[in-house]
Structures are given as structure tokens and as C-alpha cells.
C-alpha positions in Angstrom: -69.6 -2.4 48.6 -69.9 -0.4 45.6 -67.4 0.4 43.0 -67.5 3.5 40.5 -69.0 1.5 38.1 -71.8 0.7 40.1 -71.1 -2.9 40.4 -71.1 -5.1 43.6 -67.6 -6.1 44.3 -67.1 -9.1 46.7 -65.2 -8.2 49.5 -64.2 -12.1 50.0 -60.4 -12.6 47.8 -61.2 -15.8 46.9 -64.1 -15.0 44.1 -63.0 -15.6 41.0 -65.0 -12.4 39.8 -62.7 -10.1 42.0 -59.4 -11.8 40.7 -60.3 -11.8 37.0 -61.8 -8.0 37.5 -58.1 -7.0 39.6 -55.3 -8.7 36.9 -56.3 -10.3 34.0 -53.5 -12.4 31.9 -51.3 -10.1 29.9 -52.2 -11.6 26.5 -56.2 -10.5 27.2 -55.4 -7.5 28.1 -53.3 -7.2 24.8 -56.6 -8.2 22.8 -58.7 -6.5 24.2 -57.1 -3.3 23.4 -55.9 -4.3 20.1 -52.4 -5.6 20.5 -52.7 -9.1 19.3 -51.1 -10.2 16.2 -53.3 -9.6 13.4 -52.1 -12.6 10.8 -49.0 -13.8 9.2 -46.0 -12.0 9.0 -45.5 -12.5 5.6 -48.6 -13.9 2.9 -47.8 -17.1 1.6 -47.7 -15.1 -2.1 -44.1 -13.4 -1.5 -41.2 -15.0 -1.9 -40.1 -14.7 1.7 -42.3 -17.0 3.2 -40.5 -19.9 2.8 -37.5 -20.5 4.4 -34.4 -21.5 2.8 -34.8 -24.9 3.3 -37.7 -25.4 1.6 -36.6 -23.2 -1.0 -33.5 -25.5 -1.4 -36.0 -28.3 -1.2 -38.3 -27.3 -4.1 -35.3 -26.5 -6.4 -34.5 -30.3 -5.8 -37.2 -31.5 -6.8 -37.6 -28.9 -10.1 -33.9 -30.2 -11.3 -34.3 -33.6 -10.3 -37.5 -34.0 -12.2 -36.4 -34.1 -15.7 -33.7 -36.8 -14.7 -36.5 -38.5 -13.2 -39.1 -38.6 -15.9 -36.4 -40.0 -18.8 -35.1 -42.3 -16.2 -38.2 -43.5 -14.5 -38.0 -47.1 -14.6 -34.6 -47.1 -13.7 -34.5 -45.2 -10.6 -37.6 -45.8 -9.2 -35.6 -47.4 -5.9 -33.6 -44.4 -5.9 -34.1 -41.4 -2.7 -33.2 -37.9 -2.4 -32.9 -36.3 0.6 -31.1 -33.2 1.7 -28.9 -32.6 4.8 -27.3 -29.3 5.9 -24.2 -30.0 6.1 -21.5 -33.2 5.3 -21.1 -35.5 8.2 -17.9 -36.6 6.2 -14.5 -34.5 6.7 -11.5 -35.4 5.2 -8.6 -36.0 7.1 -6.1 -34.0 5.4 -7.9 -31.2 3.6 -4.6 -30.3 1.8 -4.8 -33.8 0.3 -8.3 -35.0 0.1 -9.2 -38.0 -1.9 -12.7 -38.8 -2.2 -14.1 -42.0 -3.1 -16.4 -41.8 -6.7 -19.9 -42.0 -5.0 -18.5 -38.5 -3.3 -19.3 -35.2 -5.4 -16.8 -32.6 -3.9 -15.3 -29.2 -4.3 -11.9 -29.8 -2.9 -12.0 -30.6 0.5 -15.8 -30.0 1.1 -18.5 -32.7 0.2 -21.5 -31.7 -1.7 -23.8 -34.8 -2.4 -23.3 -38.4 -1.4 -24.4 -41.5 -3.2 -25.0 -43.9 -0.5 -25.7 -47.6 -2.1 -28.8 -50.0 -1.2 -27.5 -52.1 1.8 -29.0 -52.8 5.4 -29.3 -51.2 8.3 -28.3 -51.8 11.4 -31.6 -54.0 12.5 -31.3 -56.2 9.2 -33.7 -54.3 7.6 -33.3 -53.4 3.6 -32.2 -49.5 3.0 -32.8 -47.9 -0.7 -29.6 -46.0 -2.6 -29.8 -42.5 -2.2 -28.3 -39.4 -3.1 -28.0 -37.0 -0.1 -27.5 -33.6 -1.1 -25.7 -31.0 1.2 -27.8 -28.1 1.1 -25.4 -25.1 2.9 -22.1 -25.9 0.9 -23.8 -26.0 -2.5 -26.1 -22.9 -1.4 -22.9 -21.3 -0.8 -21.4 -21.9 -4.6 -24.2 -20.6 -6.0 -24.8 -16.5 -6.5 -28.7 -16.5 -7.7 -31.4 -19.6 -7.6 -30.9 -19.8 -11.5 -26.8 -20.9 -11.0 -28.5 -23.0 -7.6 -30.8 -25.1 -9.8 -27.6 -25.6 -12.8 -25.6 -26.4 -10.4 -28.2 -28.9 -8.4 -28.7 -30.4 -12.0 -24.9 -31.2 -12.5 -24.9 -32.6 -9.3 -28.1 -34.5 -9.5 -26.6 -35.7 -13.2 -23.2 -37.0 -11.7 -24.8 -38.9 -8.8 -27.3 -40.5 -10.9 -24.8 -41.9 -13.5 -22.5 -43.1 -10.6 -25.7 -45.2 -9.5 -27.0 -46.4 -13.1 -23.2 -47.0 -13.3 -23.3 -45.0 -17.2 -21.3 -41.8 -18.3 -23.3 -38.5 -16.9 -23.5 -37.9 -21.0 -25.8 -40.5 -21.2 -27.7 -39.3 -18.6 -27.8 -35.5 -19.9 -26.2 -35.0 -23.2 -26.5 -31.4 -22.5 -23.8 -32.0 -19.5 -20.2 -31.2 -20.0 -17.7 -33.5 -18.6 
């Protein structure tokens, strides 16, 4: 049997020929006539190609750095890391009293010190400052007041854990 194409078609349905030839996966089809995605949404070269995240994550790192490099030997045992949001409430918002390792704006949390202990298997943990990235994202209007504001922050913690005035740390710093 002939087709208008001139091409044998199998009158048997179980030839693979005849099934590809009658359907087809949608996604082919949608190649083959020029449908398929092209490339990236957005180039890697504009700024909206990283998410917010890693946007929070590199300003981090950019006002962390110049703690770290005058402070090097001292807090070389010392992590950052980042977590959306505080996994610490306070009871009473209306009368919140945070402990010192705590950096807060009233009732919310926005970095924690946690000190060098062990875990819950015995094994050694290393201080670290964790950083709440959506309730300091949300104090700051533009990345320029986002980076100050991570540096005061940053500044504050890092005293608490070299146990030193944040002066020391940055004279530039206002109490």
C-alpha cells in the first residue's frame, strides 16, 4: 500500500516505522518546526541572572572580605553561612530580650553567632555567624545600603566572637 508520498506503509500496527510516522512525541514535533527553546532566558552578563540568593550570597562574601583579610589569623575557624529566615522566635515580641551572640531588630533576628561546640554524634562543630538573608534583605532599599548594612552586621558578630569592641574590629563603625 502506497501513500501520497510514494512510500510503502506497513499495514501490520506493530512496526515501529508506522507508529513513529502516525504520532511522534510532542517535544519532536516542536523541534522540528522550530519551537524548541533557543538558549537561556537571560545571558549570564545581565544582572538578572542570578537569583536573589546568590546575589545575597556574593554581597556576603564582598563585605565579609575586608574583616577577613585584617583578621585572618584570628578567624580562620570561623563560618559563614546564610539561612532565609530565623528559626528563633521570641516568645513575647512586645518584650524580646535577646541573648548578645543575637543581632536583632526588635523582635526579628538578623544574624546568629553560634559558638564552636559538638554535635549531636560527638563530633567537633566550628563557630559561625549565620546570617538571615530575607529579614536583612528586607531593611535594605538598594544593594549599596544591603552591603553597609551586611558589614555592620558582619562587624558586630565578629567582635562578639574575638570577644573585642566592634571599634576594634572597624574603626570606621559607629557604636
Amino acid at each position: 500500500m502506497f501513500n501520497r508520498y510514494h512510500r510503502r506503509v506497513s499495514d501490520s500496527r506493530s512496526s515501529s516505522w508506522s507508529r513513529r510516522s502516525r504520532g511522534g512525541s510532542v517535544a519532536r514535533r516542536a523541534i522540528r518546526r522550530g519551537r524548541e527553546m533557543r538558549g537561556p532566558l537571560l545571558p549570564p552578563t545581565v544582572p538578572g541572572w542570578r537569583s536573589r540568593a546568590e546575589r545575597f550570597d556574593m554581597a556576603v562574601l564582598e563585605a565579609y572580605e575586608p574583616i577577613e583579610r585584617r583578621w585572618q589569623e584570628r578567624v580562620s575557624q570561623l563560618d559563614i553561612a546564610v539561612d532565609e529566615i530565623p528559626r528563633i522566635a521570641a516568645k513575647d515580641p512586645e518584650s524580646v530580650q535577646w541573648p548578645p551572640e543575637v543581632i536583632a531588630d526588635g523582635p526579628i533576628a538578623l544574624a546568629r553567632l553560634i559558638p564552636a561546640g559538638v554535635d549531636v554524634r560527638g563530633n567537633a562543630t566550628r563557630a559561625r555567624i549565620v546570617l538571615f538573608r530575607k529579614p536583612i534583605e528586607r531593611r535594605a532599599k538598594d544593594t549599596e545600603e544591603l552591603g553597609e548594612l551586611l558589614h555592620e552586621i558582619l562587624v558586630a558578630q565578629v567582635a562578639i566572637y574575638l570577644d573585642v569592641d566592634p571599634s576594634v574590629i572597624d574603626p570606621t563603625i559607629d557604636d
